[in-house]
BAGUZA-22426 format. One record per residue: residue in one letter; x, y, z of N, C-alpha, C in turn. Coordinates in Angstrom, 2 decimals. Each point is the difference from the previous one (the first is absolute). Layout:
N
   residuo      n.px      n.py      n.pz     ca.px     ca.py     ca.pz      c.px      c.py      c.pz
         A         X         Y         Z         X         Y         Z         X         Y         Z
...
This chain:
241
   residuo      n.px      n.py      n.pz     ca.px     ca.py     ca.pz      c.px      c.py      c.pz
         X      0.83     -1.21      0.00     -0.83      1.21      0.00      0.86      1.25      0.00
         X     -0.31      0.89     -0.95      0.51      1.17      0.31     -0.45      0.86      0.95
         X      1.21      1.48      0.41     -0.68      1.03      0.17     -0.27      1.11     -0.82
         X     -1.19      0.32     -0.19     -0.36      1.49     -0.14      0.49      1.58     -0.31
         X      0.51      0.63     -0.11      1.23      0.91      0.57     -1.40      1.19     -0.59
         X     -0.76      1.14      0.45     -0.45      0.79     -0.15      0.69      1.79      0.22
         X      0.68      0.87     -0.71      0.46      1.04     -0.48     -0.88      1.45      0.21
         X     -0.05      0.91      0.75     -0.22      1.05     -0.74      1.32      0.73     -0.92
         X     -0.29      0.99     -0.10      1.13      0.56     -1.16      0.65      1.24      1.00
         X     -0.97      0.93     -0.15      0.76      1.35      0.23     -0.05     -0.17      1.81
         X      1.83      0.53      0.22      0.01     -0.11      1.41     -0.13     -1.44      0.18
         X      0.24     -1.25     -0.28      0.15     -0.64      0.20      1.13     -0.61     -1.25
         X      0.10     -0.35     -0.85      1.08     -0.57     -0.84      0.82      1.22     -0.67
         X     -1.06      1.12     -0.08      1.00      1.57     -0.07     -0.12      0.39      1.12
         X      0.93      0.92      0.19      0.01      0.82      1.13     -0.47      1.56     -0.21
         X     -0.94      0.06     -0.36     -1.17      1.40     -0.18     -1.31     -0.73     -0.65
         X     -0.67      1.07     -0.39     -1.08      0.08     -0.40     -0.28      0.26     -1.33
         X      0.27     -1.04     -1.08      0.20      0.14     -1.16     -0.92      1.19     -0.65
         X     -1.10      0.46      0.55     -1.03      0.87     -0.81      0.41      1.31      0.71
         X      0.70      0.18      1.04      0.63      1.41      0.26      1.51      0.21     -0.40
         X      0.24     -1.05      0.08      1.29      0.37     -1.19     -0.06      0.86     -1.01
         X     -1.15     -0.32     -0.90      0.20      0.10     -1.58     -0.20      1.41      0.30
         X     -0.29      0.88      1.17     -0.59      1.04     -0.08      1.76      0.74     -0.43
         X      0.72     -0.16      0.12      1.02      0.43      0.04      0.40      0.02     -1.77
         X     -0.66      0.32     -0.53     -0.17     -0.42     -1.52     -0.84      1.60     -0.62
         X     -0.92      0.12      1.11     -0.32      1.04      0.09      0.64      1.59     -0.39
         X     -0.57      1.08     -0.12      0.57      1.24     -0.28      0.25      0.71      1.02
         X      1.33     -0.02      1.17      0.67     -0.36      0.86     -0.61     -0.55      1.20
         X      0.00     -1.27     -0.48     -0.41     -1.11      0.70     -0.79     -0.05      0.70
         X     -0.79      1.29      0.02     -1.63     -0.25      0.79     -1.29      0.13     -0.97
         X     -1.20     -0.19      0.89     -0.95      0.19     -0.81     -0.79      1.21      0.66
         X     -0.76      0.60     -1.14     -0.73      0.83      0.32     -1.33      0.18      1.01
         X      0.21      0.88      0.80     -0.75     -0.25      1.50     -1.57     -0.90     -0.39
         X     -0.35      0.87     -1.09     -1.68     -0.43     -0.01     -0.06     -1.43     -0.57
         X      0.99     -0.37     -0.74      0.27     -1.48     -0.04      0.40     -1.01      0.95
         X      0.71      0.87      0.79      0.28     -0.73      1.38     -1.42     -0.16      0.97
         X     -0.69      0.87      0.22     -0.75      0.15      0.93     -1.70     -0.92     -0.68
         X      0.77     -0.24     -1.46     -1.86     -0.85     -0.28      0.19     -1.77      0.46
         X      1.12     -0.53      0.73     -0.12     -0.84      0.24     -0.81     -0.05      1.37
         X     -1.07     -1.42     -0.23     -0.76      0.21      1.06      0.49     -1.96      0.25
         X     -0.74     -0.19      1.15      0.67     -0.84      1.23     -1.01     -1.50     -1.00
         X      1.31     -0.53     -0.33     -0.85     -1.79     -0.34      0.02      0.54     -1.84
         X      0.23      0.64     -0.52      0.02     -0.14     -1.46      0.90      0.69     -0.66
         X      1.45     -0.54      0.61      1.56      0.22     -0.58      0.07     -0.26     -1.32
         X     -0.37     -1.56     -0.40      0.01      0.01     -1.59     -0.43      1.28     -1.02
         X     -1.34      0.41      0.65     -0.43      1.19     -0.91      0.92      1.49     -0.22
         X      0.28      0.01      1.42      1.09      0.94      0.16      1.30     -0.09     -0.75
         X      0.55     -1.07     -0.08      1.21      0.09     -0.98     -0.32     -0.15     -1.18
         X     -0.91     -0.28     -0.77     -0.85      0.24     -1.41      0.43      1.14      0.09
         X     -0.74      1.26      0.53      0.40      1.19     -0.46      1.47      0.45      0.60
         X      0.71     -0.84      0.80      1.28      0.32      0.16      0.91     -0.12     -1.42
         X     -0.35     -1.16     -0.75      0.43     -0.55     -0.97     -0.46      0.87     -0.81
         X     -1.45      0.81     -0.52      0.06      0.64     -1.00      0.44      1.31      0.00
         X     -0.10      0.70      1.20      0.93      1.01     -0.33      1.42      0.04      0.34
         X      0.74     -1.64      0.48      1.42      0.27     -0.90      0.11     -0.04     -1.44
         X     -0.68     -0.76     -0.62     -0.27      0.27     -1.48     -0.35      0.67     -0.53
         X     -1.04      1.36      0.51     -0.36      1.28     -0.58      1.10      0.81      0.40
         X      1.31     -0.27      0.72      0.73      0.74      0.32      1.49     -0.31     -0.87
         X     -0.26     -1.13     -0.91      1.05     -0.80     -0.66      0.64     -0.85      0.27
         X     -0.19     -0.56      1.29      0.59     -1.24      0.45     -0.31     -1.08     -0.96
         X      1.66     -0.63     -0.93     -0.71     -0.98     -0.74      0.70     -1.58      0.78
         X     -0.36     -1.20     -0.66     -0.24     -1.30      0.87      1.64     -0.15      0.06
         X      0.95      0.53     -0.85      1.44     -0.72      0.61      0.38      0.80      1.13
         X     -0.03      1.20     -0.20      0.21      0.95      1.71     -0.70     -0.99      1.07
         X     -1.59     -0.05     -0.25     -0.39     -1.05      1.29      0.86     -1.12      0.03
         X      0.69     -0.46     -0.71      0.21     -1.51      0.35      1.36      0.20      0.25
         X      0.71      0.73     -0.39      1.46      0.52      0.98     -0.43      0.51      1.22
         X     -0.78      0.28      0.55     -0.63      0.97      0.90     -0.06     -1.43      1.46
         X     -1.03     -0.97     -0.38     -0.27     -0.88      0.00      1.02     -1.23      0.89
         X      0.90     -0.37     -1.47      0.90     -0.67      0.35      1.27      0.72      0.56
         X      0.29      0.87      0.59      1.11      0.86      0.91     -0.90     -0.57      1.28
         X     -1.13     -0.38      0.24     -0.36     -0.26      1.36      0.72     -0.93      0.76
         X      0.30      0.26      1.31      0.84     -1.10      0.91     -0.68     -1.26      0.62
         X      0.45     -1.06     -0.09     -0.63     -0.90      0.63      0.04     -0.20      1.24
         X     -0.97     -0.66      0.74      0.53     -0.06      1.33      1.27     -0.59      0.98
         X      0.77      0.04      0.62      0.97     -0.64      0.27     -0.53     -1.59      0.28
         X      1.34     -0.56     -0.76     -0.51     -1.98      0.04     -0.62      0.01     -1.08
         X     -1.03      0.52     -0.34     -0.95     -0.27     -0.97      0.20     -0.92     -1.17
         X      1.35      0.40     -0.60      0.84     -0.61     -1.34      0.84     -1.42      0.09
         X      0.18      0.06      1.54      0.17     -1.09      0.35     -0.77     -1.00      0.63
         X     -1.13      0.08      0.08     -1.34     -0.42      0.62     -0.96     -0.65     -1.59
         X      0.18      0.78     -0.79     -0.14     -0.20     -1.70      0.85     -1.10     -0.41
         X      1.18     -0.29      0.84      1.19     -0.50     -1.06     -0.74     -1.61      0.84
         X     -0.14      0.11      1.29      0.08     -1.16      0.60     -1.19     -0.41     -0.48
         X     -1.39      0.30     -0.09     -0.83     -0.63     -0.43      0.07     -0.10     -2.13
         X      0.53      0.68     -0.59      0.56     -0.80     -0.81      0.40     -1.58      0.10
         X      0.91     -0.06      0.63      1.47     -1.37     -0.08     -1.22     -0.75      0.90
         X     -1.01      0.56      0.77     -1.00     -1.02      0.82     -1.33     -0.22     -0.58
         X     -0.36      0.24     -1.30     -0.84      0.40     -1.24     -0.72     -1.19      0.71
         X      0.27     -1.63     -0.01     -0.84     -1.12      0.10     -0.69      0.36      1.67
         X      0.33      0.13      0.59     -0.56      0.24      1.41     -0.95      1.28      0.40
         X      0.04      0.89     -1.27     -0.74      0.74      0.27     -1.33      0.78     -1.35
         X     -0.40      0.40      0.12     -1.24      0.99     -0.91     -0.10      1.63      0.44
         X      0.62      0.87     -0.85     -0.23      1.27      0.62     -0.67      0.78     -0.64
         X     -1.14      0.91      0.52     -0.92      0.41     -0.63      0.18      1.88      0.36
         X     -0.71      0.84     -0.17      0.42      1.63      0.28     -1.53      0.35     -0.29
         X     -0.35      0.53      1.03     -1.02      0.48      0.08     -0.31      1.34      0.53
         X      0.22      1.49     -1.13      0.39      1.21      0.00     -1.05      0.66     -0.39
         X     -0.03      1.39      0.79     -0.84      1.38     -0.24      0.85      0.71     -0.80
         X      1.21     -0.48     -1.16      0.92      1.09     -0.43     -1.06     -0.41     -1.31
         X      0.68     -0.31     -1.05     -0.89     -0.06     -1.35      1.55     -0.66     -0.51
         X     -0.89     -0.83     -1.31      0.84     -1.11     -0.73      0.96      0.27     -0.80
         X     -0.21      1.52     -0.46      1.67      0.31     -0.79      0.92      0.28      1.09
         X     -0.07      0.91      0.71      0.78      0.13      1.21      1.03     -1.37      0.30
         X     -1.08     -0.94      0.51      0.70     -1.59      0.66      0.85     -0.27     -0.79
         X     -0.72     -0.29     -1.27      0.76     -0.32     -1.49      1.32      0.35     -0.42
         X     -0.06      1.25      0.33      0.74      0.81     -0.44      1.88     -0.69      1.09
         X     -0.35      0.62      1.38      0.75     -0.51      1.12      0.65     -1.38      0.04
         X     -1.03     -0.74     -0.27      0.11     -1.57      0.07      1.11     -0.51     -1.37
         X     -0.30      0.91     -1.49      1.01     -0.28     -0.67      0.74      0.59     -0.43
         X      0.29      0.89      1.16      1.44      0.78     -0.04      1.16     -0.96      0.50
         X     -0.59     -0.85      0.95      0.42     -0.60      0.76      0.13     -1.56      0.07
         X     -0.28     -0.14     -0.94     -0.51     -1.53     -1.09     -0.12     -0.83      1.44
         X     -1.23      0.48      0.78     -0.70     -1.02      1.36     -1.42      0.04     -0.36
         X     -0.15      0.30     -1.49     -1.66     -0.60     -0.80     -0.79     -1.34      0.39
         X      1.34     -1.02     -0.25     -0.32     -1.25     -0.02     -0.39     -0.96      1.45
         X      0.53      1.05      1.18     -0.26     -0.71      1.10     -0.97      0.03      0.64
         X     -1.24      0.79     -0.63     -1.14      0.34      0.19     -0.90     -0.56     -1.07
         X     -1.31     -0.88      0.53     -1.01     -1.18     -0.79     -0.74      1.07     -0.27
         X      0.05      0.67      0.84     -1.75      1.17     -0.33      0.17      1.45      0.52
         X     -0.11      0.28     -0.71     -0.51      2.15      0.54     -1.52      0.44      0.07
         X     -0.35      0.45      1.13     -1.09      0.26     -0.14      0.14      1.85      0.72
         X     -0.61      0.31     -1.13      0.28      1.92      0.18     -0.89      0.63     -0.98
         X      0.00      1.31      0.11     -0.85      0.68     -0.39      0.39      0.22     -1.74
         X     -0.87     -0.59     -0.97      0.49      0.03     -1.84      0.68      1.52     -0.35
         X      0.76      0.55     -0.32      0.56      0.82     -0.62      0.08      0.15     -1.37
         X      0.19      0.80     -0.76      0.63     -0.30     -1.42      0.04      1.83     -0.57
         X      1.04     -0.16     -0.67     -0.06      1.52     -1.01     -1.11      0.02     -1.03
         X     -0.83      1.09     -0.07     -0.84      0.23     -0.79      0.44      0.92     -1.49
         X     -0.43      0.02     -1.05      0.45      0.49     -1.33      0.42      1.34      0.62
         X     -0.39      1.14      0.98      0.85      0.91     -0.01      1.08     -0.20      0.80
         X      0.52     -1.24      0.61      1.13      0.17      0.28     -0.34     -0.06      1.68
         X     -0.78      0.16      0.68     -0.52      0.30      0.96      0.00     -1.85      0.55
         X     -0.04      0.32      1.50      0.31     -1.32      1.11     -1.86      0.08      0.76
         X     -0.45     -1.32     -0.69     -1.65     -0.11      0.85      0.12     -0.95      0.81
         X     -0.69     -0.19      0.70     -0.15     -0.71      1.10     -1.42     -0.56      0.37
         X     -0.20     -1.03      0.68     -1.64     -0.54     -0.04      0.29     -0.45      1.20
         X     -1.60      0.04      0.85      0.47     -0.93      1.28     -0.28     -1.45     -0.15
         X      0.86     -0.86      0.60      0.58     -1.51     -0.01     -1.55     -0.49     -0.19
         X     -1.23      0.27      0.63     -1.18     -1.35      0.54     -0.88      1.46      0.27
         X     -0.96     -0.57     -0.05     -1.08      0.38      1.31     -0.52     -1.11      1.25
         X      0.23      0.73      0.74     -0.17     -1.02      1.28     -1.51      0.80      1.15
         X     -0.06     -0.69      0.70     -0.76      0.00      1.36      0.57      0.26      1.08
         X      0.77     -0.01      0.68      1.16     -0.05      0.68      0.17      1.43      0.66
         X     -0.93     -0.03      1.41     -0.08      2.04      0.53      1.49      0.10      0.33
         X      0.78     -0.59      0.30      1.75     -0.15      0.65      0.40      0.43     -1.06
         X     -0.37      0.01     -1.27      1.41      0.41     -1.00     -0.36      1.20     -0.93
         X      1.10      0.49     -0.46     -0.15      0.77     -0.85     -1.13     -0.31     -1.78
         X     -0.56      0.81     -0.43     -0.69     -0.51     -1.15      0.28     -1.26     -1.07
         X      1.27      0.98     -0.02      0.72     -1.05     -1.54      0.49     -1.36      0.80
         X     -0.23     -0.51      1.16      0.93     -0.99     -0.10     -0.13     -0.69      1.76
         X     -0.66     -0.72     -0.21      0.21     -0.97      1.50      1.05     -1.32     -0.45
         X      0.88      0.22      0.74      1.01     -0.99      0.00      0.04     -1.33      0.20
         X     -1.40      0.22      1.06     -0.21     -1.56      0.46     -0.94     -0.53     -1.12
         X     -0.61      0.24     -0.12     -0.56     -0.13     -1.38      0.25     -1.09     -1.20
         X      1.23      0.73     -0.48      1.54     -0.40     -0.78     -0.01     -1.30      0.85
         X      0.55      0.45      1.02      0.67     -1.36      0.73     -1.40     -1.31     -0.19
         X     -0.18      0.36      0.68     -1.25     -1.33      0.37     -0.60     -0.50     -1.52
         X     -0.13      0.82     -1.31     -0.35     -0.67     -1.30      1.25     -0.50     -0.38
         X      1.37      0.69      0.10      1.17     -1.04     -0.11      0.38     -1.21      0.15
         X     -0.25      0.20      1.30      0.34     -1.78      0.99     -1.25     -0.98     -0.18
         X     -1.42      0.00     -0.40     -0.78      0.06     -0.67     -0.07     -0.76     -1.07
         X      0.53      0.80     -1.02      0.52     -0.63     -1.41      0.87     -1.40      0.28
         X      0.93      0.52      0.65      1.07     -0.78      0.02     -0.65     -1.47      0.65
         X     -0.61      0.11      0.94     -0.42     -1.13      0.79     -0.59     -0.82     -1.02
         X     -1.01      0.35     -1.05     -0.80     -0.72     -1.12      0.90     -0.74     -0.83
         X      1.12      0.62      0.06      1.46     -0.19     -1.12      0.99     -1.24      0.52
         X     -0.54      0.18      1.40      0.09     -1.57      1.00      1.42      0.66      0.69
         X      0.33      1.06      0.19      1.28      0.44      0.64     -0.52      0.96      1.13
         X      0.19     -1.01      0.96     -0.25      1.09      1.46      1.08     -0.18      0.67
         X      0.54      1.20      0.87      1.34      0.88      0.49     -0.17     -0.50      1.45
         X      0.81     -0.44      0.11      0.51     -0.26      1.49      0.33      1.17      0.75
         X      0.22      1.02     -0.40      0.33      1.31      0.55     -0.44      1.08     -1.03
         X     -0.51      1.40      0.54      0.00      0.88     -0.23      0.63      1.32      0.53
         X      0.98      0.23     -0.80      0.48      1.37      0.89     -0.16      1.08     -0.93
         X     -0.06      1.25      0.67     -0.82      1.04     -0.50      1.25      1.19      0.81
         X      0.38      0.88     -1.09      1.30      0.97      0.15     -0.95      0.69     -0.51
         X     -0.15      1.46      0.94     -0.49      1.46     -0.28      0.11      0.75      0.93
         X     -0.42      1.39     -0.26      0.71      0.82      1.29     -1.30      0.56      0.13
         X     -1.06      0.48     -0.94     -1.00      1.04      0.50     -1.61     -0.09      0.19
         X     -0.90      0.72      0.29     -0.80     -0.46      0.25     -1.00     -0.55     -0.59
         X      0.33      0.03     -1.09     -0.90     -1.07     -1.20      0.00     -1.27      0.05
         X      1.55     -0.42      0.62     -0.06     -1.34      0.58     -0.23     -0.63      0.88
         X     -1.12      1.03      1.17     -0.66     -1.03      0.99     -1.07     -0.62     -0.45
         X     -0.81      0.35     -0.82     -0.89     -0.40     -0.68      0.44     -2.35     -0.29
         X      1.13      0.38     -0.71      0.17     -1.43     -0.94      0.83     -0.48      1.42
         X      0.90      0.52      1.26      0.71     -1.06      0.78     -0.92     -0.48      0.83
         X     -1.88      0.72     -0.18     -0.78     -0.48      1.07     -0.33     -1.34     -0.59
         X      0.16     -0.64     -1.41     -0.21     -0.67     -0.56      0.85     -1.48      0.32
         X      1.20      0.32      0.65      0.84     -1.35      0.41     -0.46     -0.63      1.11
         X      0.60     -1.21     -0.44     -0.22     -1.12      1.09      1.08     -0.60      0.44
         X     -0.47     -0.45      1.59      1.27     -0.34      0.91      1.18     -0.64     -0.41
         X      0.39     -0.65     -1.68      0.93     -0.07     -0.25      0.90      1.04     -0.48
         X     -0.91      0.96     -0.72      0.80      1.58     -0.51      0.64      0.80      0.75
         X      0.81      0.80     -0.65      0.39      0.98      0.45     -0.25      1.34     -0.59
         X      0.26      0.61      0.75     -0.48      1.90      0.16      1.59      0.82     -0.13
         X      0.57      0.16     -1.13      1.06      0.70      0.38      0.42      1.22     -0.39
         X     -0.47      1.12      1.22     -0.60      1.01     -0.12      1.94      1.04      0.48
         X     -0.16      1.08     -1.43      1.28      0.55      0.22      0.15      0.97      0.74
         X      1.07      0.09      1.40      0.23      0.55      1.39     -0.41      1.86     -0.22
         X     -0.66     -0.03      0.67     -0.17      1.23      0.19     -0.88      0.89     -1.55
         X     -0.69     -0.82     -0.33     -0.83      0.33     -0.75     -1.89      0.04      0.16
         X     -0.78     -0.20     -0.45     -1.54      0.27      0.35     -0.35     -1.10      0.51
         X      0.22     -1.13     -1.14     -0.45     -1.27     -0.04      0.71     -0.50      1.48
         X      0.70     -0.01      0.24      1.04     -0.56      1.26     -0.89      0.91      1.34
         X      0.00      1.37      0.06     -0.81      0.67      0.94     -1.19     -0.25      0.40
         X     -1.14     -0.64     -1.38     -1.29     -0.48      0.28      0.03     -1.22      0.63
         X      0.78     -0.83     -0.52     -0.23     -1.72      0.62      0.82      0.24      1.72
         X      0.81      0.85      0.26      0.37     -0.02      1.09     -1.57      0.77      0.67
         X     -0.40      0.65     -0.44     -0.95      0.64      0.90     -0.83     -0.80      0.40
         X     -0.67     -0.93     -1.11     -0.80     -1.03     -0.13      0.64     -1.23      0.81
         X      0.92     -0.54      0.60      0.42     -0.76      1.02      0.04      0.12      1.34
         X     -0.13      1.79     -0.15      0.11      0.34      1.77     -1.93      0.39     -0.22
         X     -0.46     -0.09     -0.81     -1.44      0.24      0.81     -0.74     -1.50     -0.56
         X      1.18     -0.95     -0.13     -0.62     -1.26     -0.11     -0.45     -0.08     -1.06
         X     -0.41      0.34     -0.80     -0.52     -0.24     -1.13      0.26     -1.26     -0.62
         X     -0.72     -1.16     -0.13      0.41     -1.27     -0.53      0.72      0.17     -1.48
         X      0.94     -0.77     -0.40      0.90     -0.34     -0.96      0.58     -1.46     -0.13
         X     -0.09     -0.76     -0.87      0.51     -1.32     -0.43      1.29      0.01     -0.04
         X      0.37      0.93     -0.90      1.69     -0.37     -0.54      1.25      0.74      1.19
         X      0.84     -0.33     -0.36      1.29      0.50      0.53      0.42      0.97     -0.28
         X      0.80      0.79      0.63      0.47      1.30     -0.73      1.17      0.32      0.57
         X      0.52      0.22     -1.22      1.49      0.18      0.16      0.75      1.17     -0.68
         X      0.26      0.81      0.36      0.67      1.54     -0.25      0.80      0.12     -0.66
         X      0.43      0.76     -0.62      1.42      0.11     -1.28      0.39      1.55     -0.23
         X      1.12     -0.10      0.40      0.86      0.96     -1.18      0.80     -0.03     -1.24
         X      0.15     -1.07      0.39      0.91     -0.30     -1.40     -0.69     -1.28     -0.57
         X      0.47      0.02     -1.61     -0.22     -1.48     -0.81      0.68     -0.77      0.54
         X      1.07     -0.54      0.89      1.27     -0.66      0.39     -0.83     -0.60      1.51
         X     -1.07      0.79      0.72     -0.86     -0.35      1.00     -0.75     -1.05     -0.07
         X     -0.50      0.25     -1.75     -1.07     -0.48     -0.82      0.00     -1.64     -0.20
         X      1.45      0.19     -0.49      1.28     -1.33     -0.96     -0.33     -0.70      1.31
         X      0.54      0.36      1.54      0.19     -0.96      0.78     -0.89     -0.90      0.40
         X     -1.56      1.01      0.20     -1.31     -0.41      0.53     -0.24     -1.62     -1.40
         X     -0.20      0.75     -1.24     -0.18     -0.78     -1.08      0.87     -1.88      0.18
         X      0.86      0.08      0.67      1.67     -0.83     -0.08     -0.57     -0.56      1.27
         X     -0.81      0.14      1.05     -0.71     -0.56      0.86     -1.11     -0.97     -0.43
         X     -0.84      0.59     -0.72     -1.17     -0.95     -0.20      0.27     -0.84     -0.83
         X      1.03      0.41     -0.80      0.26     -0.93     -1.19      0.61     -1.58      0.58
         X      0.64      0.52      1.29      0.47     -0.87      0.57     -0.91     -0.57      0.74
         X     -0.98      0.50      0.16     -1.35     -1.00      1.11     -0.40     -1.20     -0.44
């Protein structure tokens, strides 16, 4: 049986926020207040739509974004956390389940030719439109009052593992790497064999701690990280169970 390996992207396998990055692409690198101020709370996708079109009404064309893009830093370990589940390809399935959008990932992932170590992306569709311009759609519509519009995570997860089970491959483990709060939603989703590995001093890590001291029931384990090299060791445990 394998494990699982579940991904967010930004702040977790990069180290920023891939959709405030690009702002730096911008006409000196900010955006204009009234563009800033129309983002409203739970419908980010929509918001970077028009983030995206007026870098393009401003001339931002797609190779600037994608130098822009790929200059992003990864997180520390990260590349080596990539390398090990590579060379451990049979023992594991890794999937990424992101609020960034699919050129973005794309883009990162094969700068870095770590395309292949990932079975599935699940993120918000992207694509350049005939003027040249970066659109964006949200991932699903869901039900889900915990999450943002475009995208309940758990969602993803649970039709994933799902599929897979019909496909006759069920995971002896699930572990789930993210830092923010989109991902309490999908770690409420594990069971007492999973893990929760929520990055130190981030949202996701702050909520499940809160949620332990007021009891809040939870199945899985959870185990903290700063580094990919934290990650490698935890992984190098179960493998060994």
């Amino acid at each position: 049986m394998k494990i699982l390996l579940v991904f967010d992207f930004d702040n977790t396998i990069i180290d920023d926020n891939s959709d405030t990055w690009i702002i730096q692409c911008a006409p000196e690198k900010k955006l204009p207040i009234e563009l800033r101020d129309s983002y409203k709370k739970g419908f980010w996708t929509e918001f970077m739509g028009r983030v995206f079109k007026y870098l393009g009404d401003e001339g931002v064309r797609e190779d600037e974004m994608k130098r822009a893009m790929m200059s992003m830093p990864f997180t520390p370990g990260m590349l080596e956390l990539l390398n090990f589940i590579r060379k451990n390809k049979d023992k594991f399935d890794c999937i990424i389940i992101s609020d960034s959008n699919s050129v973005f990932i794309e883009w990162v992932l094969e700068a870095t030719s770590f395309y292949d170590v990932f079975d599935e992306v699940f993120t918000n569709p992207a694509a350049f439109n005939s003027s040249g311009h970066l659109t964006v759609e949200n991932y699903h519509a869901h039900s889900c009052s915990r999450c943002p519009q475009n995208l309940c995570k758990n969602v993803v997860l649970v039709e994933f593992v799902g599929k897979q089970l019909k496909q006759g491959v069920n995971y002896a483990h699930i572990v789930y790497i993210g830092d923010g709060g989109n991902d309490v939603c999908p770690v409420t989703f594990l069971k007492k064999n999973d893990v929760a590995m929520p990055r130190k001093g981030y949202t996701l890590q702050k909520t499940l701690s809160r949620m332990s001291q007021n009891l809040e029931p939870m199945e899985s384990s959870v185990v903290s990280w700063s580094s990919g090299i934290e990650i490698i060791s935890h992984l190098q445990f179960l493998i060994k169970e």
